[in-house]
C-alpha positions in Angstrom: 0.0 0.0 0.0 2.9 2.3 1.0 4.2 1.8 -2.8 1.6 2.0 -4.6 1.3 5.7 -2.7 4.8 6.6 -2.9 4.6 6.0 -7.1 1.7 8.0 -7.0 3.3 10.5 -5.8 5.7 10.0 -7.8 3.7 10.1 -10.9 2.0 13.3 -9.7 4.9 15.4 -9.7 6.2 14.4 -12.6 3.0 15.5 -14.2 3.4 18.6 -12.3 6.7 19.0 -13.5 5.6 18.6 -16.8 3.1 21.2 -17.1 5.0 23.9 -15.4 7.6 23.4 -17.9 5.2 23.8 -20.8 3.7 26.5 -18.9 6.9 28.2 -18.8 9.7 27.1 -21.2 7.7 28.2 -24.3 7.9 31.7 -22.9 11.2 31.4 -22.0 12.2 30.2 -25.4 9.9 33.0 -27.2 11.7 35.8 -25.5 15.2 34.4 -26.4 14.4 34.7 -29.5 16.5 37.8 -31.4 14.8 40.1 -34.1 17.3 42.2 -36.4 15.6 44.4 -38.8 18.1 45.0 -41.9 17.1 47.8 -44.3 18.3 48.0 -47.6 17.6 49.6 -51.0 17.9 46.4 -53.4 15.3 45.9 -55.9 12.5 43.2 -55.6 14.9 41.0 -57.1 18.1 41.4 -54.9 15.4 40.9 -51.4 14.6 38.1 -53.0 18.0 36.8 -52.8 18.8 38.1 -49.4 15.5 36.6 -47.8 17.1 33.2 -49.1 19.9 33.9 -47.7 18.0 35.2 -44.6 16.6 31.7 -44.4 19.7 29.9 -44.7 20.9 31.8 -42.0 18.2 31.5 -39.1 18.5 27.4 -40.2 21.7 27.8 -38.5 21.0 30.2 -36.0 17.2 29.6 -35.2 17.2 32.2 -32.2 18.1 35.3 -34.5 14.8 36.7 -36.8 16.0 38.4 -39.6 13.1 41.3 -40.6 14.4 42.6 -44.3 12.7 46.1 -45.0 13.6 48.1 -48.8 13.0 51.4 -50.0 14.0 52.6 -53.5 17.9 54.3 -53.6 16.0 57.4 -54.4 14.3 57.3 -50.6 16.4 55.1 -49.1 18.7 57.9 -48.0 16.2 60.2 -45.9 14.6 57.7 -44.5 17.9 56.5 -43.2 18.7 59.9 -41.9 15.2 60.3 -40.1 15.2 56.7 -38.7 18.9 57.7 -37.3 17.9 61.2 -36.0 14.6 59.7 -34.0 17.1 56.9 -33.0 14.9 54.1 -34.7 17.0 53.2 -37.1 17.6 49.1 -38.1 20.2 46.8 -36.3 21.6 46.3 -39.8 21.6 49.0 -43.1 22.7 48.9 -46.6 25.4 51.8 -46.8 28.0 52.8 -49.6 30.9 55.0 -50.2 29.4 58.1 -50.8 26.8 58.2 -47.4 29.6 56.4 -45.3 31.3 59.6 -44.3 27.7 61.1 -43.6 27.0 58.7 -40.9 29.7 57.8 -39.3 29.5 61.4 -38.5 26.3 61.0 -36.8 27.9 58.5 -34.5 25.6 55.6 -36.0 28.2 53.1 -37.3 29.6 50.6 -35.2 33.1 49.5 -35.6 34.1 46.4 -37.3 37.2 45.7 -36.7 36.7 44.8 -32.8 34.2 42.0 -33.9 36.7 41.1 -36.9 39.9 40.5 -34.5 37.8 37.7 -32.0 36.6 36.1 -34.1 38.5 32.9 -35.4 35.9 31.7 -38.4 36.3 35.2 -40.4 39.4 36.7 -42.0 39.1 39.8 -43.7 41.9 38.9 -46.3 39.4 36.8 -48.0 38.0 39.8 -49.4 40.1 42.9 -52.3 41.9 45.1 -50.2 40.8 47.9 -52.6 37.7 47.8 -51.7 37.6 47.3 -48.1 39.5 50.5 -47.9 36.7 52.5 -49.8 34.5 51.6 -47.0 37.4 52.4 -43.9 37.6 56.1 -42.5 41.0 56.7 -40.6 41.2 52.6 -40.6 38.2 52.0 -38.9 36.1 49.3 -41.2 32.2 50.4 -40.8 31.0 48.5 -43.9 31.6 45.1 -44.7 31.1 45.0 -48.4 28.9 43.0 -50.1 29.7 44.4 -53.8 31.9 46.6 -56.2 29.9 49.4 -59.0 32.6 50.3 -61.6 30.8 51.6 -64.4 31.2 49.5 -67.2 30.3 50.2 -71.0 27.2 48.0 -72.2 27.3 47.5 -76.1 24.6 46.3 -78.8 27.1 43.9 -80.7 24.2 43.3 -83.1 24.5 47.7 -83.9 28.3 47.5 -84.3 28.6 44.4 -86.9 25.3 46.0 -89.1 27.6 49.2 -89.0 30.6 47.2 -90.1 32.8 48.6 -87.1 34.2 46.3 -84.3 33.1 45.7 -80.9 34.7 47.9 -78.1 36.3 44.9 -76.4 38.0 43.5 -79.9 39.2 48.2 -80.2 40.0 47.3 -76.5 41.8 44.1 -77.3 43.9 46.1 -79.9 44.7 48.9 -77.6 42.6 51.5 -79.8 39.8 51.8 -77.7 39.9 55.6 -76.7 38.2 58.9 -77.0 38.5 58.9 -80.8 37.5 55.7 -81.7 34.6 55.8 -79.2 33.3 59.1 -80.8 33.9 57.6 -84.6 31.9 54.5 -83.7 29.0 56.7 -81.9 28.5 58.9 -85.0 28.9 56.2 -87.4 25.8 54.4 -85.4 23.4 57.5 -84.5 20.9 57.6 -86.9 18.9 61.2 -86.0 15.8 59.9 -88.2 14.8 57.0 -86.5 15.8 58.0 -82.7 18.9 55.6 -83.0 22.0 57.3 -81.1 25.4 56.0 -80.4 25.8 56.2 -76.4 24.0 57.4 -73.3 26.1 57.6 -69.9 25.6 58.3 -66.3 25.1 62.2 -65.6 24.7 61.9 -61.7 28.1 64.4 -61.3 29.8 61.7 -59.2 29.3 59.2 -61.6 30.2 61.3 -65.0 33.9 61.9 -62.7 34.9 58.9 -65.5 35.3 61.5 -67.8 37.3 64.0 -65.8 39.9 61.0 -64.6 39.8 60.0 -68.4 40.7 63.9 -69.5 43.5 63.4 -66.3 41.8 66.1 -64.1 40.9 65.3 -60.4 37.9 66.3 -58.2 39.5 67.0 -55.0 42.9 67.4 -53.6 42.1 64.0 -51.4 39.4 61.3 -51.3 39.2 60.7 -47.5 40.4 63.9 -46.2 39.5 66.8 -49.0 40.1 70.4 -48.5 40.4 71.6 -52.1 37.6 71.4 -54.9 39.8 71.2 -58.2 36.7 70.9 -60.5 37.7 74.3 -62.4 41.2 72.8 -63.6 41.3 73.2 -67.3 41.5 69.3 -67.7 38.6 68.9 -64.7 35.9 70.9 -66.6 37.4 69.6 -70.0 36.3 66.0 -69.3 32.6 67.2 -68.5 32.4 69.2 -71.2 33.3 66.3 -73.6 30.5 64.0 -72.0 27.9 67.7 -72.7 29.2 67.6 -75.9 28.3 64.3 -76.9 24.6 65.3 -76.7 24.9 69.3 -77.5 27.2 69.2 -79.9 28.1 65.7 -81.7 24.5 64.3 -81.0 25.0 60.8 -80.5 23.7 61.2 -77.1 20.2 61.7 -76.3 19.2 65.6 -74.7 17.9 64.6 -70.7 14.8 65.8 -72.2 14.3 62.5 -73.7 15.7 60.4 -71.4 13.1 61.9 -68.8 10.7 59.8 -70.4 12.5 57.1 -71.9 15.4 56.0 -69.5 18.5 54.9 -70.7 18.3 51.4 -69.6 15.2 51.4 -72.1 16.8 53.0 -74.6 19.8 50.3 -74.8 17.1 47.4 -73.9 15.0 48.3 -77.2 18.1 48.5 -79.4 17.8 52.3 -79.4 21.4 53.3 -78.6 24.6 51.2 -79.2 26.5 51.8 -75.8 25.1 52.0 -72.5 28.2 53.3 -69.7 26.0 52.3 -66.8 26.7 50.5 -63.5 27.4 46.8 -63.4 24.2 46.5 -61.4 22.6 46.7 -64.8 23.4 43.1 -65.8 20.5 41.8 -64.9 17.7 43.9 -66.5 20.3 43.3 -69.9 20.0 39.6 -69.3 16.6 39.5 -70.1 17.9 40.7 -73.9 16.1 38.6 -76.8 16.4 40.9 -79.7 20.2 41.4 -80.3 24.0 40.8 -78.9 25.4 42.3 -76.2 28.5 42.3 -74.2 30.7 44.6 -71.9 34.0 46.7 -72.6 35.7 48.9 -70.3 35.4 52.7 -71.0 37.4 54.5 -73.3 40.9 56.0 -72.7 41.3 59.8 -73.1 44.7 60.8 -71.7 44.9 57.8 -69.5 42.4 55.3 -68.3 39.4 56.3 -65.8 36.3 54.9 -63.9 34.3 55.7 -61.3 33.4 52.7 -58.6 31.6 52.7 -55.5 29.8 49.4 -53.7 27.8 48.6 -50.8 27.3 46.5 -48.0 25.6 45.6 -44.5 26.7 48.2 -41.7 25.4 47.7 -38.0 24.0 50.6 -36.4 25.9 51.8 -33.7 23.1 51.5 -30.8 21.1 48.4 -31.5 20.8 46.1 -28.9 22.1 42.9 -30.0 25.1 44.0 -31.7 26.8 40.6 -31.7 24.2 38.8 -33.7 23.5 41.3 -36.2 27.8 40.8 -37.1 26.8 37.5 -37.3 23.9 38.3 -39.4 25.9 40.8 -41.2 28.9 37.9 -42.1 25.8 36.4 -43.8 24.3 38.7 -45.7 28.0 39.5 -47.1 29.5 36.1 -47.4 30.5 33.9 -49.7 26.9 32.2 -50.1 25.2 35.3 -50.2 27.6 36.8 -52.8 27.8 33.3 -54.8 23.7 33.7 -55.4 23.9 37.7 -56.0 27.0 36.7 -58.8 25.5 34.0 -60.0 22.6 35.8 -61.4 24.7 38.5 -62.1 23.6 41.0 -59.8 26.8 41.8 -58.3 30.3 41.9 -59.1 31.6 40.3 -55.8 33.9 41.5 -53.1 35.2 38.0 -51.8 38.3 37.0 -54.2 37.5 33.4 -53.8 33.9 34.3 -55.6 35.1 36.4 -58.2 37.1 34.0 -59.4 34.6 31.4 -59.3 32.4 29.3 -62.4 29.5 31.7 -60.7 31.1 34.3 -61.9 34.3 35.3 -63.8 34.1 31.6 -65.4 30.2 31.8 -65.6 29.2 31.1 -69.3 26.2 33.6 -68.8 26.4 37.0 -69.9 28.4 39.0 -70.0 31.3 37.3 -71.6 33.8 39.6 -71.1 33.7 39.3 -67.4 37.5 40.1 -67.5 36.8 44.2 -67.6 36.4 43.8 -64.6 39.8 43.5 -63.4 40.7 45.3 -65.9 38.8 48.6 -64.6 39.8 47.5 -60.6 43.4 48.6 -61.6 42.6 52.4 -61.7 38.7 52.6 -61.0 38.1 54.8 -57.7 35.2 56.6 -55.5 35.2 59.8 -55.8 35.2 61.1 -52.4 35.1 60.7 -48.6 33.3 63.5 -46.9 30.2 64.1 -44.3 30.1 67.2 -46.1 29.0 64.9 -49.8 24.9 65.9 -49.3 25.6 69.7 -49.5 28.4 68.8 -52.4 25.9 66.8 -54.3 23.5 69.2 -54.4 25.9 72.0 -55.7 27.3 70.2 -58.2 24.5 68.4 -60.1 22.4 71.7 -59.9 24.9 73.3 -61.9 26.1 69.9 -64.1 22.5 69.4 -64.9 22.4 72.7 -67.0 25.3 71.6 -68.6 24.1 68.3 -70.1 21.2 70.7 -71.0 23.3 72.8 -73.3 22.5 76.2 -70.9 26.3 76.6 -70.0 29.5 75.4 -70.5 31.4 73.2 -67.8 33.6 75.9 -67.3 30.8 78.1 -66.1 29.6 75.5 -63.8 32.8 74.9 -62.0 33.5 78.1 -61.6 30.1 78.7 -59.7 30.4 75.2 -58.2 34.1 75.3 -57.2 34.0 78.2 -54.4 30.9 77.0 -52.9 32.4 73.6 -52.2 35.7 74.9 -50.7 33.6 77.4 -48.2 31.8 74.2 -47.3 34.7 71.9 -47.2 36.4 75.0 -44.6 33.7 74.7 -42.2 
């Protein structure tokens, strides 16, 4: 009788023990689990790829929640600010060259390089040096970057061959692919009567640098410490003034009047213009080609070679709260798997070496063939400053630049009213 109590007792708290844990422990394991948001301005294609890679990554970490949030490039940038200001801003955020400067002098970027030296499973080296210092202020690393954007020059090989000229890449391949030979080719090509022109380019002022660099001007005295504007040099304004005069003055460039309502990217996709110098992020819309050849070459020389580049990556705001998961989340979102599915589908040119020179990529029979550019452009390519003064400097400049590729005033005017703005700004 005594037993049969006892190991009913027994049995009894068990049970008890049982439902207090069920009572309890799902709780518990609820609140350990970790939410990051991670704001970026990819397309709906690229948050496709970084919600799979979202999902690969809470598979091996179940207790972190990944919350991926997008706006368009063209907002992304002031709602950043105002999420930073009101001090809601995401564990995790997309940030490149040109806005780093701006926020790490808010105070919202954390520091890298302390997570980077403990731990044992990440090494740095994997990825170009290069670009890991575009996205380092005074050696601190704030960005860990998930991509390169060197502008690249997109060609209709189908236009070229009816025109009987070669391809940029075979000029390029017979070291004649410069100034000259670009500009022959473009008026060969640009048919005024049907709407066919030769080129269209980037005319965001930090972009359109390319032709500056190309004409050997500069923009500043110093990327990642400037002082001095040098945009009204003779061989500055020079090189914007070419890149006018291809639409004002040769017309084998389309006026911004018509690009307002026909983009660029539709005008190359519709076999409307022959060359496209556009960012490499472009290479997937081109995929989706039917109607003619394409390919990639690097830009043209003028006095020596030039291109602008830039990139992005994950950075992790300096006050969220869990810190060491969202470097684990951000060693996700810009690691080898996550830049093996962005390369793959050409989305990206990646930032890892070990991917670059990967079948996903450089050995990738997809378009484009002439992956090699590339490394070709890395060898000179450069951002074209390092500043939390670039907001004011971007408005300045591409006010003025923007009459220019109107025809309303020469470069040289434009500099000269851009150029002592920008230093009184830069003295501050």
């Amino acid at each position: 009788m005594k037993g049969r109590l006892i190991k009913r007792w027994f049995t009894f708290f068990v049970l008890a023990a049982l439902v207090v844990s069920m009572v309890f422990f799902i709780p518990i394991q609820a609140a350990n689990k970790i939410e990051l948001r991670y704001f970026t301005w990819d397309d709906a294609t690229g948050v496709q790829f970084i919600n799979q890679v979202v999902k690969n990554f809470t598979a091996k970490h179940p207790n972190i929640i990944v919350k991926v949030e997008s706006a368009s490039y063209g907002d992304y940038w002031q709602k950043l600010q105002t999420m930073v200001a009101s001090q809601t801003a995401p564990d995790i955020f997309q940030i490149n060259p040109d806005f780093l400067a701006v926020f790490a002098a808010k105070g919202a970027l954390l520091d890298l390089n302390t997570f980077i030296a403990e731990d044992k499973t990440f090494s740095i080296q994997d990825f170009f040096p290069e670009i890991i210092k575009a996205h380092q202020i005074k050696e601190q690393l704030f960005v860990l970057p998930r991509d390169v954007a060197p502008s690249v020059l997109f060609y209709n090989e189908t236009l070229f061959k009816e025109a009987g000229l070669k391809t940029p890449y075979e000029y390029f391949q017979e070291d004649q692919w410069n100034w000259d030979t670009f500009l022959q080719a473009a008026q060969k090509i640009t048919k005024p009567e049907i709407q066919q022109y030769g080129v269209t380019f980037e005319t965001m002022w930090h972009r359109a640098l390319q032709w500056v660099w190309q004409n050997g001007g500069e923009a500043f005295d110093s990327v990642d410490n400037p002082t001095e504007c040098l945009l009204n040099m003779k061989s500055s304004y020079e090189g914007y003034q070419f890149a006018a005069d291809l639409i004002n003055v040769y017309h084998v460039s389309p006026s911004p009047r018509l690009t307002k309502t026909q983009s660029s990217t539709e005008l190359f996709m519709t076999g409307k213009v022959a060359m496209d110098i556009n960012g490499a992020w472009m290479i997937p819309s081109y995929k989706t080609i039917k109607d003619f050849k394409w390919d990639i070459a690097p830009l043209p020389k003028g006095v020596r070679w030039g291109d602008v580049t830039g990139g992005s990556g994950p950075a992790i705001y300096k006050y969220s709260k869990h810190p060491k998961e969202a470097w684990e989340a951000v060693k996700a979102l810009a690691g080898v798997e996550a830049q093996s599915l962005f390369a793959e589908a050409g989305y990206i040119v990646p930032t890892i070496k070990t991917v670059f020179y990967s079948q996903e990529f450089l050995y990738s029979d997809s378009l484009p063939k002439n992956k090699d550019c590339f490394l070709e452009v890395q060898k000179y390519a450069k951002i074209p400053i390092l500043t939390d003064k670039y907001m004011e400097i971007d408005n300045i400049v591409q006010k003025q630049l923007d009459l220019v590729w109107l025809g309303e005033q020469t470069a040289k005017e434009a500099m000269d009213k851009v150029v002592p703005e920008i230093n009184r700004i830069l003295a501050q």
